[in-house]
C-alpha positions in Angstrom: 25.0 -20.1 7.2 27.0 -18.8 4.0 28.5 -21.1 2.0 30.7 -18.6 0.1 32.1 -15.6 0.9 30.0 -13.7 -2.3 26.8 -14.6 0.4 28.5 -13.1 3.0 27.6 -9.7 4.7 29.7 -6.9 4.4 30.6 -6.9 8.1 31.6 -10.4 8.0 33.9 -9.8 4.7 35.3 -6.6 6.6 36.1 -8.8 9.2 38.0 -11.4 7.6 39.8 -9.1 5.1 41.3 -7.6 8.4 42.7 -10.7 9.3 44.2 -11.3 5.7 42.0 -13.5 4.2 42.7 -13.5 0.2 39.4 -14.6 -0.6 37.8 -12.1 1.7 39.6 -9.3 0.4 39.0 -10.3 -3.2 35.1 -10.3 -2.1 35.9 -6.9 -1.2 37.0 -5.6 -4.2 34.4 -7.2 -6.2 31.9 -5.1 -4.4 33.3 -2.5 -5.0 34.0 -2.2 -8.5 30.2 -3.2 -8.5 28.7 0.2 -6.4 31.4 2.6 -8.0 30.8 1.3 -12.3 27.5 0.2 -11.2 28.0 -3.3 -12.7 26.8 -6.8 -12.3 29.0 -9.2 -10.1 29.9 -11.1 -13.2 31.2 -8.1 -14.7 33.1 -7.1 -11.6 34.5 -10.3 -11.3 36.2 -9.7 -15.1 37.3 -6.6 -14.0 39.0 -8.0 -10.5 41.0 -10.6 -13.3 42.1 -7.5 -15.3 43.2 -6.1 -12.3 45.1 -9.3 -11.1 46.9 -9.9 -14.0 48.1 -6.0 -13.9 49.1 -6.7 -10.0 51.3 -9.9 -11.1 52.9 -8.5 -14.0 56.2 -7.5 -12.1 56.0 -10.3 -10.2 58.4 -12.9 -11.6 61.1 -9.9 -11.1 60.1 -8.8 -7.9 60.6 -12.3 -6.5 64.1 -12.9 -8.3 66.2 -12.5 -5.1 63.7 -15.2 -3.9 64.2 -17.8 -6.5 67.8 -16.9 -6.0 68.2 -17.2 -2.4 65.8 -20.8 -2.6 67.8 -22.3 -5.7 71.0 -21.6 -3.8 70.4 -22.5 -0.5 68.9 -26.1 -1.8 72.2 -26.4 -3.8 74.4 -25.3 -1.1 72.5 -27.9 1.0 72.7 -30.3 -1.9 76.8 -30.4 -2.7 77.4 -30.2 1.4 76.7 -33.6 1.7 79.5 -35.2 -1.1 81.9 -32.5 -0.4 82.0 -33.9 3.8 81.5 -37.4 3.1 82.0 -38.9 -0.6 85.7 -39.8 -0.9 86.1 -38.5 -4.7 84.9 -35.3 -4.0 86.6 -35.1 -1.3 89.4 -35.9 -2.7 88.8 -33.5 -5.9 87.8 -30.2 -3.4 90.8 -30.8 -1.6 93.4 -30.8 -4.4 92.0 -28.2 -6.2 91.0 -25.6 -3.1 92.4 -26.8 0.2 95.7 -28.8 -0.6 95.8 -30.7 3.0 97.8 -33.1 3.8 96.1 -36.7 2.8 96.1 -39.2 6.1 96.6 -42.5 5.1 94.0 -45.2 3.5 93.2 -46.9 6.2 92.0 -43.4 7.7 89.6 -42.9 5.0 87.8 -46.4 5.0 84.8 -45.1 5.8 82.2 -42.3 5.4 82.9 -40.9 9.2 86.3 -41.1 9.1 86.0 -39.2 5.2 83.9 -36.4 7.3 86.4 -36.2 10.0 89.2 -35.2 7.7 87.1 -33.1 5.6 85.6 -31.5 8.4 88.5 -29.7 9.1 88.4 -27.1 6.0 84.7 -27.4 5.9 83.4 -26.3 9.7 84.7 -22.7 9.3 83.1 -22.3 6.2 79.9 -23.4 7.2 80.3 -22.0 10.9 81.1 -18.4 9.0 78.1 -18.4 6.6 75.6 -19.4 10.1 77.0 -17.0 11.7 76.6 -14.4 9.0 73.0 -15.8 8.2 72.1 -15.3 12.2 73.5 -11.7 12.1 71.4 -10.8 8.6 68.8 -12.2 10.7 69.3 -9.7 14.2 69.4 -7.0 11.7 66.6 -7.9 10.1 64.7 -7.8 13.3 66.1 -4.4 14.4 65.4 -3.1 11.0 61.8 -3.8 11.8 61.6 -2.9 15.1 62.7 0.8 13.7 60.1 0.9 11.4 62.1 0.3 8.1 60.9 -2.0 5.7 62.6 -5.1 4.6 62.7 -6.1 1.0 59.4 -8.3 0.9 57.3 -5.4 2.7 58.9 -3.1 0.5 57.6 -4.6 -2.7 54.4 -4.8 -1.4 54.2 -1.5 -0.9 55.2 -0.8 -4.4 53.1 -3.1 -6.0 49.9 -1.4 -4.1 50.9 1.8 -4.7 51.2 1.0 -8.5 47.5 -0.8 -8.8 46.2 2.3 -6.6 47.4 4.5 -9.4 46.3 2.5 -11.9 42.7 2.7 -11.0 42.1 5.6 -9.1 38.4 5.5 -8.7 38.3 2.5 -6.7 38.6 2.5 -3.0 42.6 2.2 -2.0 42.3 0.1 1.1 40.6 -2.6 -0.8 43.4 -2.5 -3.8 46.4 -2.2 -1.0 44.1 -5.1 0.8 44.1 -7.4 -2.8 47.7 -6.0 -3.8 49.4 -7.3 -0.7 46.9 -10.8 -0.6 48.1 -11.9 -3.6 51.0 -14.5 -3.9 53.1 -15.7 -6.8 52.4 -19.3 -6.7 49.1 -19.3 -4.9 45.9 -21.1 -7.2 42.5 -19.3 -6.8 39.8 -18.4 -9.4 41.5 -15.5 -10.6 43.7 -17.1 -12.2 41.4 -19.1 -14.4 42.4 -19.4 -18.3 41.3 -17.5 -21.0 38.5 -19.9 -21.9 36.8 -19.4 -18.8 36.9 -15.5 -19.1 35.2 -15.7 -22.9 32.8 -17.8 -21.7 31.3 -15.6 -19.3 31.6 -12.7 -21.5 29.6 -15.0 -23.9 27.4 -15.3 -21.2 27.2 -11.8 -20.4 26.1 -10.9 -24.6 24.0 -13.7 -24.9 22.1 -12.2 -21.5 22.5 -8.7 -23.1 21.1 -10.0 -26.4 17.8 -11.5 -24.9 17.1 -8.5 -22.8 17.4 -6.7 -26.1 15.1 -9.0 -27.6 12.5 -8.8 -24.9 12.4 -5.0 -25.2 12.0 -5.0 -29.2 9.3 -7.4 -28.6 7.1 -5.5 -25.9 7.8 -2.4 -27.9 6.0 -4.5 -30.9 3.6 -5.2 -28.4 3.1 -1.8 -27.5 2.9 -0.3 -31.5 0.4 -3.1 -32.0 -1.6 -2.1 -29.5 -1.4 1.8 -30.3 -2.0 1.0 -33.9 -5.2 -1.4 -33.4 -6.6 1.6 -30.7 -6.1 3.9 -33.4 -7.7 1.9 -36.0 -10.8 1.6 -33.3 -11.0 5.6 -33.1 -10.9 6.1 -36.5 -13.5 3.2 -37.3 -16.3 4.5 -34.6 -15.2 8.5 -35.9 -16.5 7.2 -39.2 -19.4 5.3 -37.1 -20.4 8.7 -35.9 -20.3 10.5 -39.6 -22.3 7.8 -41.0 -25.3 8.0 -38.1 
């Protein structure tokens, strides 16, 4: 049974990149870059980096409206809780926004009775933006249904279409495939520091080095062994003179 996916077969990495496994389409590409530059895995495994890196190099832009949209709703979830049901701010929204009329203290002994005052300014606000959220939603879905892209399918389009581009001589399904797998804040070995990339280029000299090595020496080899059967020619030519 493999235990990775570079052991798998091709049919099996097919397979699993069609149900949108990341590692699976990473494999992928790998093989790839290997049978079109005709390169060791090591090698294509560099390259796949170089290309990730290219791939997330818009990415901290393209997912703006998404850190926006998640640091507001968690602070619009956040400041709900004191503006309903702490006195002070209550108190303080009320004055400066709302200007209601204040029922008396013994009315706003408690928390509830807090949130049933203040829920009087606060449940169309909050009833509004649902309902507007629920609509975005529907049209969102109808959107979809008509074949136009929202936002987030949209910039994986563009991101695909940009590493397509960039390297050409590579198969596009496989770069659309890796383009759209990839996440912002997902780990995997890609990712890996610079370290880890200069040591397997050290690797990668050192191995070229010794195969350098080994052909200087059995070309040594060789020359000795053309020089000593040239010495044995010459020595029986002059053999033969002699007799």
């Amino acid at each position: 049974m493999p235990q990775s996916y570079s052991s798998m077969k091709h049919e099996q990495i097919l397979q699993l990149c069609v149900e949108g496994s990341q590692p699976a389409r990473r494999e992928a590409l790998i093989r790839n870059i290997m049978s079109v530059d005709s390169i060791e895995y090591d090698q294509a495994t560099i390259q796949v980096i170089q290309l990730a890196q290219i791939n997330r190099s818009y990415m901290q832009l393209e997912y703006s409206p998404y850190h926006l949209g998640m640091g507001g709703a968690l602070l619009s979830g956040a400041i709900s809780f004191p503006l309903v049901f702490d006195k002070r701010s209550v108190m303080w929204f009320n004055d400066v926004f709302v200007t209601a009329e204040i029922p008396p203290p013994e009315d706003l002994e408690t928390f509830w009775e807090i949130g049933s005052w203040s829920w009087g300014w606060m449940e169309p606000v909050i009833g509004q933006a649902s309902f507007v959220l629920l609509l975005l939603q529907f049209a969102r879905s109808q959107a979809m249904k008509l074949g136009l892209k929202p936002y987030g399918d949209y910039m994986l389009h563009v991101r695909s279409k940009r590493l397509v581009e960039a390297y050409p001589q590579y198969n596009p399904m496989f770069l659309n495939w890796f383009a759209e797998s990839e996440a912002l804040y997902v780990s995997n070995y890609l990712l890996v520091n610079a370290q880890n990339i200069e040591s397997i280029k050290v690797q990668q000299e050192t191995c070229k080095t010794s195969k350098r090595i080994s052909a200087i020496e059995r070309s040594t080899t060789e020359l000795k062994q053309l020089l000593l059967a040239a010495y044995r020619d010459r020595t029986n030519d002059h053999s033969k003179l002699a007799t």
